[in-house]
MARZA-384703 format. One line per field, with one value per residue (C-alpha): residue in one letter; x, y, z. Coordinates in nm, 2 decimals, always signed. Example, Ala and Ser with C-alpha at 12.3 -4.5 7.8 and 13.67 -1.06 7.14 Angstrom:
residues 2
residuo c(A:S)
east c(+1.23:+1.37)
north c(-0.45:-0.11)
up c(+0.78:+0.71)
//
This chain:
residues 47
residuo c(X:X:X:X:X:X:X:X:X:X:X:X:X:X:X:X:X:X:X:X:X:X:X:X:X:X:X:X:X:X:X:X:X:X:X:X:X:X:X:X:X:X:X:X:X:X:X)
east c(+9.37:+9.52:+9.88:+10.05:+10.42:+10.54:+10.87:+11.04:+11.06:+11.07:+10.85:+10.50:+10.38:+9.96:+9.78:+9.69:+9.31:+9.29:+9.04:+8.93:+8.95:+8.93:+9.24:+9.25:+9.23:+8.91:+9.00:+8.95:+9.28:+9.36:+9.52:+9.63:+9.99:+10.23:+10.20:+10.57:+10.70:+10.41:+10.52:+10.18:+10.12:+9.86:+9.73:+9.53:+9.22:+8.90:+8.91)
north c(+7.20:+7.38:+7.54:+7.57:+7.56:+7.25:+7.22:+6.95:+7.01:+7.43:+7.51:+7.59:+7.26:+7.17:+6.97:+6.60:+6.53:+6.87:+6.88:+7.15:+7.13:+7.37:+7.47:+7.49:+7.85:+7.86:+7.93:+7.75:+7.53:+7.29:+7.00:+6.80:+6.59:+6.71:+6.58:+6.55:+6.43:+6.29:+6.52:+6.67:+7.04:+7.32:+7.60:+7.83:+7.95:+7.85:+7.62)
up c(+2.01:+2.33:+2.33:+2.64:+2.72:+2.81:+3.07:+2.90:+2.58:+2.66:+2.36:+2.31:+2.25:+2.11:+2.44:+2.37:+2.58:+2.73:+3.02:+3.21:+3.58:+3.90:+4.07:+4.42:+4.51:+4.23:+3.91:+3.63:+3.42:+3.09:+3.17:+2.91:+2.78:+2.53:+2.22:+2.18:+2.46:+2.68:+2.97:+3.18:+3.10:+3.24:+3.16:+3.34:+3.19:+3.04:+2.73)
//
């Protein structure tokens, strides 16, 4: 599992279905959902 910071709940919070995915300036992101809350998180970096 990914960790990345999720807004809502203001912790670092594991990523439920991470994906990776381009940005739009090029560099590579996880998106993925809290696993608490549901809320979408990213991260940017390689998986």
């Amino acid at each position: 599992m990914v960790e990345g910071h999720c807004m809502k709940c203001k912790e670092k919070r594991e990523m439920k279905d991470a994906t990776q995915v381009k940005m739009k300036n090029g560099r590579d992101a996880i998106k993925g959902t809290c696993s608490t809350c549901g809320c979408g998180m990213y991260k940017i970096g390689k998986l």
